[in-house]
N, CA, C and O of each residue as an XYZ file, in Angstrom:
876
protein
N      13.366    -19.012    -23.083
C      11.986    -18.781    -22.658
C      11.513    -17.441    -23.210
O      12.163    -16.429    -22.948
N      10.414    -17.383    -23.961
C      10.205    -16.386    -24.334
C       9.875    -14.976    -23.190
O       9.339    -15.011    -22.082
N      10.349    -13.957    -23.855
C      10.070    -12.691    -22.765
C       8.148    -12.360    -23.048
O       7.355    -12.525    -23.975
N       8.089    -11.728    -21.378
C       6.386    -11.411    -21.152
C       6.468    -10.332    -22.259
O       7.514     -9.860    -22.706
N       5.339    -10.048    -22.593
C       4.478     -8.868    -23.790
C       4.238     -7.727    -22.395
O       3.677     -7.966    -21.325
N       4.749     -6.713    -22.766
C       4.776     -5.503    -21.955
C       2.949     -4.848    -22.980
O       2.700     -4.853    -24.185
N       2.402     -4.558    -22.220
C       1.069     -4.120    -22.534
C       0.971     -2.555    -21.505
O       0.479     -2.701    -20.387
N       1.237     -1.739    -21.738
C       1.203     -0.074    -20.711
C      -0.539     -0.072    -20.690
O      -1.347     -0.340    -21.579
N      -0.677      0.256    -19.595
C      -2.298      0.733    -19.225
C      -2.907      2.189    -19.935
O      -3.892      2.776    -19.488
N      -2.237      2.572    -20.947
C      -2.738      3.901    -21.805
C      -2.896      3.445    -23.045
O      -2.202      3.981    -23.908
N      -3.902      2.276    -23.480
C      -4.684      1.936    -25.011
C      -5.695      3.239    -25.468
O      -6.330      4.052    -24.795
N      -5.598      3.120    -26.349
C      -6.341      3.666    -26.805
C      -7.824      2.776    -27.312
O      -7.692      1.857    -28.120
N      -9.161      3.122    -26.786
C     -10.375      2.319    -26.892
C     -11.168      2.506    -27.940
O     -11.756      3.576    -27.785
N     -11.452      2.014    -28.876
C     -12.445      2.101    -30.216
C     -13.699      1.614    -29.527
O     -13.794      0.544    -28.926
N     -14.530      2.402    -29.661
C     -16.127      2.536    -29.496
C     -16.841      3.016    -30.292
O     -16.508      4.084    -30.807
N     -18.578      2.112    -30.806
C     -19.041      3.029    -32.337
C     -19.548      4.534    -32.008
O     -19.971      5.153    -31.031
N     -19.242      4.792    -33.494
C     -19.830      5.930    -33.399
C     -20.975      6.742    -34.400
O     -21.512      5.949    -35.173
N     -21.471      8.207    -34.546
C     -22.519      8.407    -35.721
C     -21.549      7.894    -36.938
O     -20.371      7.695    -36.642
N     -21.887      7.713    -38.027
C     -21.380      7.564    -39.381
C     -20.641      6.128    -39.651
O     -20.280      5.935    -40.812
N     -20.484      5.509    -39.069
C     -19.885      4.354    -39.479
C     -18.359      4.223    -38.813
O     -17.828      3.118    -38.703
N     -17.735      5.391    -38.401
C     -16.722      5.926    -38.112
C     -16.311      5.403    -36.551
O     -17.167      5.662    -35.706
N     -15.298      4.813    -36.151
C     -15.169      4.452    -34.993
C     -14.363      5.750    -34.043
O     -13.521      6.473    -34.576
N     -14.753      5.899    -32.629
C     -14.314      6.722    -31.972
C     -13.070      6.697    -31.326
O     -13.052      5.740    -30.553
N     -12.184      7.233    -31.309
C     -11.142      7.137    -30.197
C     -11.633      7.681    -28.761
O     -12.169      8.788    -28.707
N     -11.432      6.825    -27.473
C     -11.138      7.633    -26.266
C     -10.128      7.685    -25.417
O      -9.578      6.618    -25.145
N      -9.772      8.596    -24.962
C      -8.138      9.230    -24.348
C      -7.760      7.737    -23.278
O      -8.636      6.895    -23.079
N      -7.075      7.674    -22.984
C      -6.358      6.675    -22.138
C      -6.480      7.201    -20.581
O      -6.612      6.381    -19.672
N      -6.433      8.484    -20.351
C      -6.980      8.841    -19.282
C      -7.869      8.951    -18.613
O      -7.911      9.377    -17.459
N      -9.076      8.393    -19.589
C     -10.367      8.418    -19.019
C     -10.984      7.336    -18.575
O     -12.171      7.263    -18.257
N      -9.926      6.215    -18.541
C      -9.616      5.003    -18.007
C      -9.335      4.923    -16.466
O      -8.450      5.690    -16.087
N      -9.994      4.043    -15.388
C      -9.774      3.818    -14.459
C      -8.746      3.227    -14.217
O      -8.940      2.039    -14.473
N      -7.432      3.444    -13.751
C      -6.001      2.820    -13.655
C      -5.877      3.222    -11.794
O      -4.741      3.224    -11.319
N      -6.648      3.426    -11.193
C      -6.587      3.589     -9.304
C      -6.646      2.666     -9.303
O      -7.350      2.015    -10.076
N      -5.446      1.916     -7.842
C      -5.574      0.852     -7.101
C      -5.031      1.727     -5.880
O      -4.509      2.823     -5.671
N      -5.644      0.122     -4.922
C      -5.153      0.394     -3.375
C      -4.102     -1.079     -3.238
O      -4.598     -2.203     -3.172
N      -3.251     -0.938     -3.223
C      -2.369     -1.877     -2.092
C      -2.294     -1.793     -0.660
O      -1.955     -0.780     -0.049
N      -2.784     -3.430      0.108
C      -2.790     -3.134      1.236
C      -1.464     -4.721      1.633
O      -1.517     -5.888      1.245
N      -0.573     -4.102      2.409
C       0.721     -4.401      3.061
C       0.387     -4.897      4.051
O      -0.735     -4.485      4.349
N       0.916     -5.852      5.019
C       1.496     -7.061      5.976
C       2.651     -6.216      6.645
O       3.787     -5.950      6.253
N       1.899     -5.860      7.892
C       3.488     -5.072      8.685
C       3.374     -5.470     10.527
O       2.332     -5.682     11.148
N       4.311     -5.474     10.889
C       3.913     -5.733     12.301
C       4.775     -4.387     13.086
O       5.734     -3.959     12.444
N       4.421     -3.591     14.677
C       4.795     -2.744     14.782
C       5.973     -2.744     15.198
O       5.984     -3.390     16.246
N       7.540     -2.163     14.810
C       8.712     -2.552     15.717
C       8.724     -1.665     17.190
O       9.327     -2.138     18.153
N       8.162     -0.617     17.273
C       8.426      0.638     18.016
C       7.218      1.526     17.607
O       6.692      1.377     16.505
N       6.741      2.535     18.583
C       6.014      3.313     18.248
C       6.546      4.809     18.877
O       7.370      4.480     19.730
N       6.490      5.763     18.862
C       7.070      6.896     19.129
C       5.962      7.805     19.890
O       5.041      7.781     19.073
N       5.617      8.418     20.740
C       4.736      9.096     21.531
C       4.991     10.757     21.567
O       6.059     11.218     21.163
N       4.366     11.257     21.869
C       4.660     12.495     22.480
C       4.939     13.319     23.370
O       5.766     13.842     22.623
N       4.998     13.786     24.072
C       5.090     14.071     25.579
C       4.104     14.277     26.082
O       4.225     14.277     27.307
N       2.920     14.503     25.669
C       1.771     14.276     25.961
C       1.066     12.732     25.876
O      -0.126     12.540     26.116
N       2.100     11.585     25.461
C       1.516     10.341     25.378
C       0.816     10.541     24.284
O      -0.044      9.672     24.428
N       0.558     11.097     23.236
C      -0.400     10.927     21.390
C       0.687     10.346     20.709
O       1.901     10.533     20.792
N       0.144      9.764     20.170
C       0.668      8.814     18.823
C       1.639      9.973     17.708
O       0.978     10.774     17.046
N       3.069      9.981     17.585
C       3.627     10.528     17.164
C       4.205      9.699     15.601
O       3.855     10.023     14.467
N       4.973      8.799     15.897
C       5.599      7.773     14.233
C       5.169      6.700     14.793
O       4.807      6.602     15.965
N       5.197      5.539     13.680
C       5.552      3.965     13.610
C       6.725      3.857     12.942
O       7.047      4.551     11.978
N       7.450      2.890     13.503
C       8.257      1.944     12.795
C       7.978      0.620     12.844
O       7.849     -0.079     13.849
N       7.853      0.181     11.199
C       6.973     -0.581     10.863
C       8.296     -1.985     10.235
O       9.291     -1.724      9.559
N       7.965     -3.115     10.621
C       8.634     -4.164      9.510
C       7.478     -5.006      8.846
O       6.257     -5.070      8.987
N       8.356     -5.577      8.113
C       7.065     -5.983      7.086
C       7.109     -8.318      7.249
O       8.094     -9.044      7.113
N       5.918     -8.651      7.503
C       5.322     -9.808      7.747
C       5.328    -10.764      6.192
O       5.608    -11.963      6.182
N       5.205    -10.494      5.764
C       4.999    -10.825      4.396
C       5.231    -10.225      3.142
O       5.284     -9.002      3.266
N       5.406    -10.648      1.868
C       5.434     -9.938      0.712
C       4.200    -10.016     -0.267
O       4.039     -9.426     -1.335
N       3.319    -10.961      0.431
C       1.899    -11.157     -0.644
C       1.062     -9.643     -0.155
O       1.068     -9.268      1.018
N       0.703     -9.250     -0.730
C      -0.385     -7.983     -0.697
C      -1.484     -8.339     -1.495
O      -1.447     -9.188     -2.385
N      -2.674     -7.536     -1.091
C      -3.834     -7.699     -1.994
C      -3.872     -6.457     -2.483
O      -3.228     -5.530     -1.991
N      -4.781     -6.334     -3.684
C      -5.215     -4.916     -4.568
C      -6.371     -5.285     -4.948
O      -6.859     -6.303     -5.438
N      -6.883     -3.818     -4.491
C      -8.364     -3.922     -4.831
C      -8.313     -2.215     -5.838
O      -7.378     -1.419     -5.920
N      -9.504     -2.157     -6.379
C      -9.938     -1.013     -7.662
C      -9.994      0.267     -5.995
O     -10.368     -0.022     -4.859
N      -9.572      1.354     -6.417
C      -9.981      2.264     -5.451
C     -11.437      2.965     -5.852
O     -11.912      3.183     -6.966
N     -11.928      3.215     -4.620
C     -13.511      4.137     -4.155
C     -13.720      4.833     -5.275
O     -13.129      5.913     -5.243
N     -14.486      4.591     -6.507
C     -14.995      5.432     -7.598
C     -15.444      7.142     -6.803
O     -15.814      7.211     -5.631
N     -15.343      8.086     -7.498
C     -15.862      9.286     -7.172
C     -17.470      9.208     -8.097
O     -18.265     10.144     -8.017
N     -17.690      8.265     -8.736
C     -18.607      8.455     -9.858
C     -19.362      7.488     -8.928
O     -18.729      6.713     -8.211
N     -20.998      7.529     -8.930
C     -22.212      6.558     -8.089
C     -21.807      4.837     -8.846
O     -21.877      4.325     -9.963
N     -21.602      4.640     -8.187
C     -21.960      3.354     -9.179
C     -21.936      1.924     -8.113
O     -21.557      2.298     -7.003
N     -22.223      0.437     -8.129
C     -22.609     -0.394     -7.358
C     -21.810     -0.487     -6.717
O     -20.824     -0.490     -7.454
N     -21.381     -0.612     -5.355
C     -20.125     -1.265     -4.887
C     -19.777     -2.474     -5.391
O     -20.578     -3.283     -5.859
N     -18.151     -2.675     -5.276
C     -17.505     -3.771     -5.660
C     -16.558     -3.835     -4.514
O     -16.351     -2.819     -3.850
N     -15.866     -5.160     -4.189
C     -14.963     -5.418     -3.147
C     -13.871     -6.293     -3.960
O     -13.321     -7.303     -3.522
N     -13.702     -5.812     -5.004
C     -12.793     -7.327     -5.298
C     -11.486     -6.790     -4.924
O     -10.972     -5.672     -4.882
N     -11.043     -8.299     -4.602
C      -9.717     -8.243     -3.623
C      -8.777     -9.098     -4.511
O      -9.081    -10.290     -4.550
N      -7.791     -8.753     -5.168
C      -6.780     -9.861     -5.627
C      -5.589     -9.639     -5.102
O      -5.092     -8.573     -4.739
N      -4.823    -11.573     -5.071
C      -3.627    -11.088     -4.087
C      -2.449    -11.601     -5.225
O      -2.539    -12.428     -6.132
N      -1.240    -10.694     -4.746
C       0.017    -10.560     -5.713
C       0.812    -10.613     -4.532
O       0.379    -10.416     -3.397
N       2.592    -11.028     -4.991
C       3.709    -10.990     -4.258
C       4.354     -9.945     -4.566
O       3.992     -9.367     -5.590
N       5.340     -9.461     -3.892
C       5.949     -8.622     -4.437
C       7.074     -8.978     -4.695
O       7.702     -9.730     -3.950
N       7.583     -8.462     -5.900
C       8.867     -8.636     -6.933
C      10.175     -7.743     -6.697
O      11.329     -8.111     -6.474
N       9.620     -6.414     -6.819
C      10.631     -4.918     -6.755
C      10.273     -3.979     -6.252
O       9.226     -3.469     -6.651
N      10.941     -3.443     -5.277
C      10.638     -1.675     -4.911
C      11.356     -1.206     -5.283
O      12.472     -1.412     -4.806
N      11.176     -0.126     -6.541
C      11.864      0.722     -6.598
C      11.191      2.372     -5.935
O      10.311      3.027     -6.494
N      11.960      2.783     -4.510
C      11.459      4.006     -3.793
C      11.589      5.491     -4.657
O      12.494      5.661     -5.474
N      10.915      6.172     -4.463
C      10.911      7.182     -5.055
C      10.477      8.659     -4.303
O       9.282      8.812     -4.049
N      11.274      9.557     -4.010
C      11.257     10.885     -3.585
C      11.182     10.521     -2.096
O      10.662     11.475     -1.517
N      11.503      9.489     -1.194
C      11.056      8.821      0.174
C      10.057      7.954      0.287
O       9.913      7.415      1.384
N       9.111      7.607     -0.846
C       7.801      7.020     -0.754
C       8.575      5.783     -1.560
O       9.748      5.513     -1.819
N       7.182      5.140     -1.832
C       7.184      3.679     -2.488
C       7.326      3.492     -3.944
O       7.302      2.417     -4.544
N       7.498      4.831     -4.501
C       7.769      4.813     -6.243
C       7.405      3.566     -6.763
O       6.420      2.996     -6.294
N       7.890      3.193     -7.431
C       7.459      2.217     -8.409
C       7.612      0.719     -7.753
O       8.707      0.415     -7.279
N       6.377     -0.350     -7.716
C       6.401     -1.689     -6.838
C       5.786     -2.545     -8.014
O       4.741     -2.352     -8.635
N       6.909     -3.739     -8.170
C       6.243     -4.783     -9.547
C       5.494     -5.427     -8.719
O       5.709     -5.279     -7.516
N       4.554     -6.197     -9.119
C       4.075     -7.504     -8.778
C       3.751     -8.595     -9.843
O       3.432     -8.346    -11.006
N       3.884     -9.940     -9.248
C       3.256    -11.167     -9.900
C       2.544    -11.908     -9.243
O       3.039    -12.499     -8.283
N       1.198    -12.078     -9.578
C       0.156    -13.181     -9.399
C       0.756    -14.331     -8.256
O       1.781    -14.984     -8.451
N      -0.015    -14.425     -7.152
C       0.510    -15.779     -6.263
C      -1.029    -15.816     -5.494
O      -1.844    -15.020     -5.027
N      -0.862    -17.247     -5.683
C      -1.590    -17.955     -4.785
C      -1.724    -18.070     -3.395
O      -2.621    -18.504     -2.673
N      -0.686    -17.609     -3.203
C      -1.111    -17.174     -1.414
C      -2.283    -16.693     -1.137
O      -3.113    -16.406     -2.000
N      -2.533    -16.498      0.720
C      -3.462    -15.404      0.947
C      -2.493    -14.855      1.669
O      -1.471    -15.399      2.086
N      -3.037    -13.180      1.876
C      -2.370    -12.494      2.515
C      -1.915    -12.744      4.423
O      -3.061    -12.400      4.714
N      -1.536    -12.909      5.245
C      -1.715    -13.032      6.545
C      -2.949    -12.257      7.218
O      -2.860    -11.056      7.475
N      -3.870    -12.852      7.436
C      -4.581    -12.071      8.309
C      -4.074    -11.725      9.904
O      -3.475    -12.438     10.709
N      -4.613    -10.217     10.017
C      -4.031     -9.952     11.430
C      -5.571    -10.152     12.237
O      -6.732     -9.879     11.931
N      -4.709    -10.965     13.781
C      -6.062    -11.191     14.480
C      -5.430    -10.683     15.784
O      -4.262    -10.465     16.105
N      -6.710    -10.561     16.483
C      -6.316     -9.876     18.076
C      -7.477     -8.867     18.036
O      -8.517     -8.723     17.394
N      -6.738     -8.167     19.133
C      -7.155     -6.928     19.534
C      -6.179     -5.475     19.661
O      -4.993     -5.484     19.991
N      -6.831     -4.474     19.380
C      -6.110     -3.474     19.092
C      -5.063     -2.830     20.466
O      -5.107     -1.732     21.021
N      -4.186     -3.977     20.696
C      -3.695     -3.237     22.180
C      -2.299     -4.781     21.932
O      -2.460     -5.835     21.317
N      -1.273     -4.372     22.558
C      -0.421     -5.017     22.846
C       0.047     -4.816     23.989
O      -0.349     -3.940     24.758
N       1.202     -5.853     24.265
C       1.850     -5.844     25.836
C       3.163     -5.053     25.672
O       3.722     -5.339     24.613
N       3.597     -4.444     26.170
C       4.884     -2.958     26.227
C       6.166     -4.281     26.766
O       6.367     -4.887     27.818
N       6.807     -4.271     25.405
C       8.617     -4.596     26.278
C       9.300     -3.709     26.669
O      10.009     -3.916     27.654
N       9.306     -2.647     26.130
C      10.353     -1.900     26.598
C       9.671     -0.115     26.140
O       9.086      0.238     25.116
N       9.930      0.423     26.966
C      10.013      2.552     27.158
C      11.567      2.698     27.522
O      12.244      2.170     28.404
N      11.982      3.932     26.162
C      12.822      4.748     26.334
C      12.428      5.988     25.804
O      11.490      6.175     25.029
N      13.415      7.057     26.397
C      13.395      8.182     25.785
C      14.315      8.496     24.637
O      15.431      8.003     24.798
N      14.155      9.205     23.477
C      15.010      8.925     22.207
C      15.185     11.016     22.070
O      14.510     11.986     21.724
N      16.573     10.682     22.620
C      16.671     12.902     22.386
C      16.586     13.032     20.852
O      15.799     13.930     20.553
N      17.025     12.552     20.003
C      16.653     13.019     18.171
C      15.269     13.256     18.173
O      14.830     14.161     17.462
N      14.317     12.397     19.053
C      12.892     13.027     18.353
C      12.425     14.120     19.700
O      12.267     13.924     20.905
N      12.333     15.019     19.047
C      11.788     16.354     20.020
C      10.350     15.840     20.294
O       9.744     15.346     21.245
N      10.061     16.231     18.859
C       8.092     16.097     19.026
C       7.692     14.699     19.349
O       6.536     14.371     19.619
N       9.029     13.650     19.293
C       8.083     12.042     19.830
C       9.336     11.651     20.289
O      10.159     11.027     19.620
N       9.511     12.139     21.786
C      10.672     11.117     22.551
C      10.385     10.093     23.029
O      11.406      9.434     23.227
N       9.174      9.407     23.442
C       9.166      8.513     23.792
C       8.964      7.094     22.838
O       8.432      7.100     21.728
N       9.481      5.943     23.492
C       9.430      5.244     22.427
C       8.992      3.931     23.080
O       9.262      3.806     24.274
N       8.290      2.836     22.395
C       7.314      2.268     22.885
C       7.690      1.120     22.031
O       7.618      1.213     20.805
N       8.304     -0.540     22.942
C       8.437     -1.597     21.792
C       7.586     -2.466     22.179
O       7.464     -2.458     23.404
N       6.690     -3.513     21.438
C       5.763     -4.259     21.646
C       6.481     -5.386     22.090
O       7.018     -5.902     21.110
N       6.738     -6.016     23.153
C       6.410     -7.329     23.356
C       6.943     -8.900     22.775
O       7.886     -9.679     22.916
N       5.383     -8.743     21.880
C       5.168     -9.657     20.756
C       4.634     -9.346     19.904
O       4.306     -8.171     20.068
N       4.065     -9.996     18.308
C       4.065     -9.104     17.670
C       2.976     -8.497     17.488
O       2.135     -9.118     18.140
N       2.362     -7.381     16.823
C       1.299     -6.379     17.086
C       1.665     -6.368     15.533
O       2.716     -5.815     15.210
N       0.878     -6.931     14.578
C       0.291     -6.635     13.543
C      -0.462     -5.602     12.829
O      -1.467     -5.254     13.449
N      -0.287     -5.041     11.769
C      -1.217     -3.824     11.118
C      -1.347     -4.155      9.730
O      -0.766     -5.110      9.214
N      -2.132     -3.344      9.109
C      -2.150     -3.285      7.565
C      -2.108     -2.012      7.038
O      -2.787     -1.032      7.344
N      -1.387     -2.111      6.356
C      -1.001     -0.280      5.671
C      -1.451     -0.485      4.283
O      -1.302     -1.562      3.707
N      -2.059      0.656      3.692
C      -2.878      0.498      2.554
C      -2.634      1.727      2.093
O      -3.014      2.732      2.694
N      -2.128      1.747      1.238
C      -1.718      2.990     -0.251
C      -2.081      2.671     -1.724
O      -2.195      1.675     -2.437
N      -2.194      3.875     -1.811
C      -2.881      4.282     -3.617
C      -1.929      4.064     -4.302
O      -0.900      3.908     -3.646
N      -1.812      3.976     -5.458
C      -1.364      3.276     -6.735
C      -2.090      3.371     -7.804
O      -3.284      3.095     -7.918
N      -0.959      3.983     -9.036
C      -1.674      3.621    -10.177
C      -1.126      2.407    -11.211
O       0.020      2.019    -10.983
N      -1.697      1.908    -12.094
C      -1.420      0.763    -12.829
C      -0.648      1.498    -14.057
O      -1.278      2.124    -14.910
N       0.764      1.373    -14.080
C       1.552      1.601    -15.028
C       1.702      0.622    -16.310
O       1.689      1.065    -17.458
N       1.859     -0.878    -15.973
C       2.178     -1.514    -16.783
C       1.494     -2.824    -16.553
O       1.471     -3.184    -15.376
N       0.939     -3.603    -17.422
C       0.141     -4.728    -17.552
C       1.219     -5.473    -18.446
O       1.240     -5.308    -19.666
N       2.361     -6.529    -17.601
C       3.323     -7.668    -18.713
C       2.070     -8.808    -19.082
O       1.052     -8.772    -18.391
N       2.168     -9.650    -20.011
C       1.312    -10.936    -20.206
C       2.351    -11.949    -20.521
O       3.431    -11.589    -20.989
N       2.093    -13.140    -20.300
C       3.006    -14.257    -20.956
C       2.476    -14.348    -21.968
O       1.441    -13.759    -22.280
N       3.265    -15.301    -22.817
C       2.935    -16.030    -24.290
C       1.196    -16.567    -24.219
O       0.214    -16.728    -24.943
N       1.580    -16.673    -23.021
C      -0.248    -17.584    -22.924
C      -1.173    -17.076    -22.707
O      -2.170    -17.742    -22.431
N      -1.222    -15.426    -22.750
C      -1.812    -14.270    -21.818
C      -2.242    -15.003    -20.903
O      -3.405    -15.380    -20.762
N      -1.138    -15.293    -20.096
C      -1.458    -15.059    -18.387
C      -0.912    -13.742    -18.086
O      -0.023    -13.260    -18.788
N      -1.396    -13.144    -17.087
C      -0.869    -12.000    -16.465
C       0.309    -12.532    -15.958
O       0.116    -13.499    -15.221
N       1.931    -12.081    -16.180
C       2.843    -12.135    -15.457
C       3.124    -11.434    -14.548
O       3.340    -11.990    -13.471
N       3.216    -10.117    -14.627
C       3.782     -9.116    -13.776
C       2.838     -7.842    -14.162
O       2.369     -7.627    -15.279
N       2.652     -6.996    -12.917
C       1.689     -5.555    -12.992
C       3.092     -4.576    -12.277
O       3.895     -4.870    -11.392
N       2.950     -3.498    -13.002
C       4.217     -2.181    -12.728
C       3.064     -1.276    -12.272
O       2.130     -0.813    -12.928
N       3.425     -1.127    -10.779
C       2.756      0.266    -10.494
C       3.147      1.324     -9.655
O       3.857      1.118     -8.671
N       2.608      2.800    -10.064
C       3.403      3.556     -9.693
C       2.961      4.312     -8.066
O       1.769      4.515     -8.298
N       3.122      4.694     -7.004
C       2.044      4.994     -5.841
C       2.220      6.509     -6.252
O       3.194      7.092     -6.728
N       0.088      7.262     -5.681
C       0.602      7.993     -5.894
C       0.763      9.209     -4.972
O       0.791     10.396     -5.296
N       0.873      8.600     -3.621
C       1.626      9.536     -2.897
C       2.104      9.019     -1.998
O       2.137      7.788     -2.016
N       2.782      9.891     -0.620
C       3.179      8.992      0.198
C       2.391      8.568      1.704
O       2.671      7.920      2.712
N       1.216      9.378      1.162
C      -0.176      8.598      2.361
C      -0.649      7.643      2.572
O      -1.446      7.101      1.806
N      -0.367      7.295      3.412
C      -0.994      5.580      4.107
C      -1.876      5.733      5.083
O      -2.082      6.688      5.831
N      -2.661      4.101      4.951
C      -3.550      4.373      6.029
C      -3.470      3.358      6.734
O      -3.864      2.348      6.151
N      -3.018      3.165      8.053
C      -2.683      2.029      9.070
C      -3.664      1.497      9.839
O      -4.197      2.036     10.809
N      -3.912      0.321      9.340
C      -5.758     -0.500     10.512
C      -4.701     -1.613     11.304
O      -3.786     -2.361     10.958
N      -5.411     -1.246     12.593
C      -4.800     -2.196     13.998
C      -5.678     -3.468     13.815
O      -6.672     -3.294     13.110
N      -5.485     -4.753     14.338
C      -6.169     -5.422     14.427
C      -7.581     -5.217     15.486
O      -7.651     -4.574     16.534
N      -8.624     -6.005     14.792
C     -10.238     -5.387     15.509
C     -10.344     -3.848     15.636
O     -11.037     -3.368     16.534
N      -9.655     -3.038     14.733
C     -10.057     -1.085     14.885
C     -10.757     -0.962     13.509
O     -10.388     -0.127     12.682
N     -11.954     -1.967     13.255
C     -12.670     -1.315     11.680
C     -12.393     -1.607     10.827
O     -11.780     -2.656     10.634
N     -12.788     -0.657      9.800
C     -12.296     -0.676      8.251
C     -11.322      0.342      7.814
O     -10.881      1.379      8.309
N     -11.169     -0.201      6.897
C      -9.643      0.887      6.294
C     -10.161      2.398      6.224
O      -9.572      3.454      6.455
N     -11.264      2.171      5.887
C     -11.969      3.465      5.147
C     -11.865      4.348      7.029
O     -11.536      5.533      7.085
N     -12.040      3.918      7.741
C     -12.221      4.763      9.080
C     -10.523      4.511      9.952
O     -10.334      4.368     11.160
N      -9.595      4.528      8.935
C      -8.312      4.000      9.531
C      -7.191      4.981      9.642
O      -6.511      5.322      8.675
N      -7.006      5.473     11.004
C      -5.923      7.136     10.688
C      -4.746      7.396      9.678
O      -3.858      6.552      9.802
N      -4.533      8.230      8.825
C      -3.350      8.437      7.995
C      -2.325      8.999      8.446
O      -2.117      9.861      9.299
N      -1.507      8.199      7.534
C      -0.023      8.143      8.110
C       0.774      9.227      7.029
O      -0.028     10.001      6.507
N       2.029      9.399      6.650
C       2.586      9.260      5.484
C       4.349      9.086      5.970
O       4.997      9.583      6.891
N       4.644      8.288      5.032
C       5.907      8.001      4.822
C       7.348      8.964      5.177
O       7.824      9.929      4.580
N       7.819      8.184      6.503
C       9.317      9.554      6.571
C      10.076      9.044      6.069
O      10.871      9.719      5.415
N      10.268      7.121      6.134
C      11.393      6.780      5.890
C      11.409      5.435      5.550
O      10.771      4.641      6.242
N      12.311      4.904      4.179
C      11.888      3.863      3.858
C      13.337      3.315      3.298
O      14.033      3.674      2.348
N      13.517      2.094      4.487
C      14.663      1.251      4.123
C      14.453     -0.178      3.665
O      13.484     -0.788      4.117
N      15.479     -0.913      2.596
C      15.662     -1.781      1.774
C      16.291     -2.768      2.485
O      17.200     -2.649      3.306
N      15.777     -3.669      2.131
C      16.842     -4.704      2.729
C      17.970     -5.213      1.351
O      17.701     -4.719      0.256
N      18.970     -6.002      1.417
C      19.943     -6.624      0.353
C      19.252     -7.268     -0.728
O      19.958     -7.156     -1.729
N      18.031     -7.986     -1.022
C      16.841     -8.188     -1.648
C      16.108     -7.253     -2.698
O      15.593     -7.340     -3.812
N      16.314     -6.459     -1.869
C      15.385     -5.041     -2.453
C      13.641     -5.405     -1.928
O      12.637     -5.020     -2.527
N      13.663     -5.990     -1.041
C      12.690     -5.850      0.208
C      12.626     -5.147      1.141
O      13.625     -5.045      1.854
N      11.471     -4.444      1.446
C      11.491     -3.452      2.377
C      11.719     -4.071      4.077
O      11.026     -5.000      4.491
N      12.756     -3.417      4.916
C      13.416     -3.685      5.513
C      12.589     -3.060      7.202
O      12.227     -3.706      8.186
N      12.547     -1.724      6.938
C      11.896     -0.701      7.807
C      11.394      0.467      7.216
O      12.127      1.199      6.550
N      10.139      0.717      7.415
C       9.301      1.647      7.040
C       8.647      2.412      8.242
O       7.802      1.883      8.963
N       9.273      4.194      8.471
C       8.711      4.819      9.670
C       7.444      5.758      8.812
O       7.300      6.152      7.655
N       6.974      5.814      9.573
C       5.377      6.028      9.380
C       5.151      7.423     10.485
O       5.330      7.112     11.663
N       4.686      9.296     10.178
C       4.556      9.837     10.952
C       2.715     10.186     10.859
O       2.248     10.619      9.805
N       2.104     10.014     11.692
C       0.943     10.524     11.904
C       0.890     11.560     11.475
O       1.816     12.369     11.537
N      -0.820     11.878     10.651
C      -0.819     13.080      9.937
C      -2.283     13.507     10.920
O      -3.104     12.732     11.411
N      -2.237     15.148     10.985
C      -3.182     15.928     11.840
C      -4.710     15.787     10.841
O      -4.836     15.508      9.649
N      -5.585     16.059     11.732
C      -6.656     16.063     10.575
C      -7.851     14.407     11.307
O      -9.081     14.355     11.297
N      -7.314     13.820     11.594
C      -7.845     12.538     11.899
C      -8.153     11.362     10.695
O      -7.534     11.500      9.640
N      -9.117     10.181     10.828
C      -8.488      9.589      9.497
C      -9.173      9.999      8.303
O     -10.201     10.652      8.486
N      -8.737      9.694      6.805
C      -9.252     10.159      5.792
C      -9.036      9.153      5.130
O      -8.270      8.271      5.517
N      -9.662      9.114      4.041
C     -10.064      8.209      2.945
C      -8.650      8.258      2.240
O      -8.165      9.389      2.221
N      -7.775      7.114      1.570
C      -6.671      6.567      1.067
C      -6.910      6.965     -0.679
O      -6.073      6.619     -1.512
């Protein structure tokens, strides 16, 4: 079977120019931002002693994700496009999500429905966390969506240019976690990444999540 055509997202673009002469423009001046937004349900939540939202520990519902273009800084029309991919590979990087392949699937992502509140199975106190001893397990399950930045490293194509596989790299370890019925992402508190375990797959297994000060911010 023939191997996909590896295509990297840094072409170089010919556009005309005065004299007959065609222009080069840099590869960086190319829009390569995405947002990936993740399928997680809550295992535990961690409190404070004051009862505030301290970590999540998060497992993951699914492997289809959607990606959409991230929030231009430049005016221009809104767009919403949403496309959905599976995921292939995590490879983690520095504690975060380093490098995540995807390929094209027909799925849709799980939508989370409800309301932003679950029923409590179980409170303990956990002495390792000072700043969040208490610990809080849902019930049943309590769904979220976690949504991180990404850039587009690599564009594979098949023989047929179909898109096979997209390589991308995240580029930090800020997330932004929406409860079911709490809004839009854009108004959704940030998290960032403490800890991120694999399963035998190389599927993400458990992902703890610590609340960041500040309240929420744009992804």
């Amino acid at each position: 079977m023939p191997e996909p055509v590896q295509i990297p997202t840094a072409p170089v673009i010919r556009t005309s120019s005065v004299g007959g002469r065609p222009l080069s423009q840099p590869a960086s001046a190319m829009q390569t931002a995405v947002q990936l937004t993740f399928s997680f349900e809550i295992a535990s939540m961690q409190l404070t002693p004051s009862f505030k939202m301290g970590a999540l520990q998060l497992r993951p519902t699914s492997r289809i994700v959607t990606m959409r273009l991230a929030p231009s800084q430049q005016p221009q029309p809104a767009m919403n496009l949403q496309v959905t991919f599976e995921i292939s590979k995590i490879q983690p990087s520095g504690g975060g999500l380093g490098t995540v392949r995807l390929t094209p699937s027909q799925q849709q992502r799980p939508a989370i429905a409800g309301s932003p509140s679950f029923t409590v199975g179980g409170l303990q106190l956990i002495s390792n966390f000072e700043s969040a001893p208490v610990q809080l397990t849902p019930s049943q399950q309590a769904s979220v969506l976690v949504t991180s930045s990404f850039q587009i490293a690599t564009v594979e194509f098949s023989p047929t240019f179909d898109i096979a596989s997209l390589v991308l790299n995240a580029s930090s370890k800020q997330v932004a976690v929406q409860l079911a019925g709490a809004g839009s992402i854009e108004s959704a508190p940030m998290f960032e990444i403490g800890n991120l375990q694999l399963g035998a797959s190389g599927e993400i297994s458990i992902m703890q999540l610590n609340l960041l000060g500040g309240g929420p911010r744009r992804v």
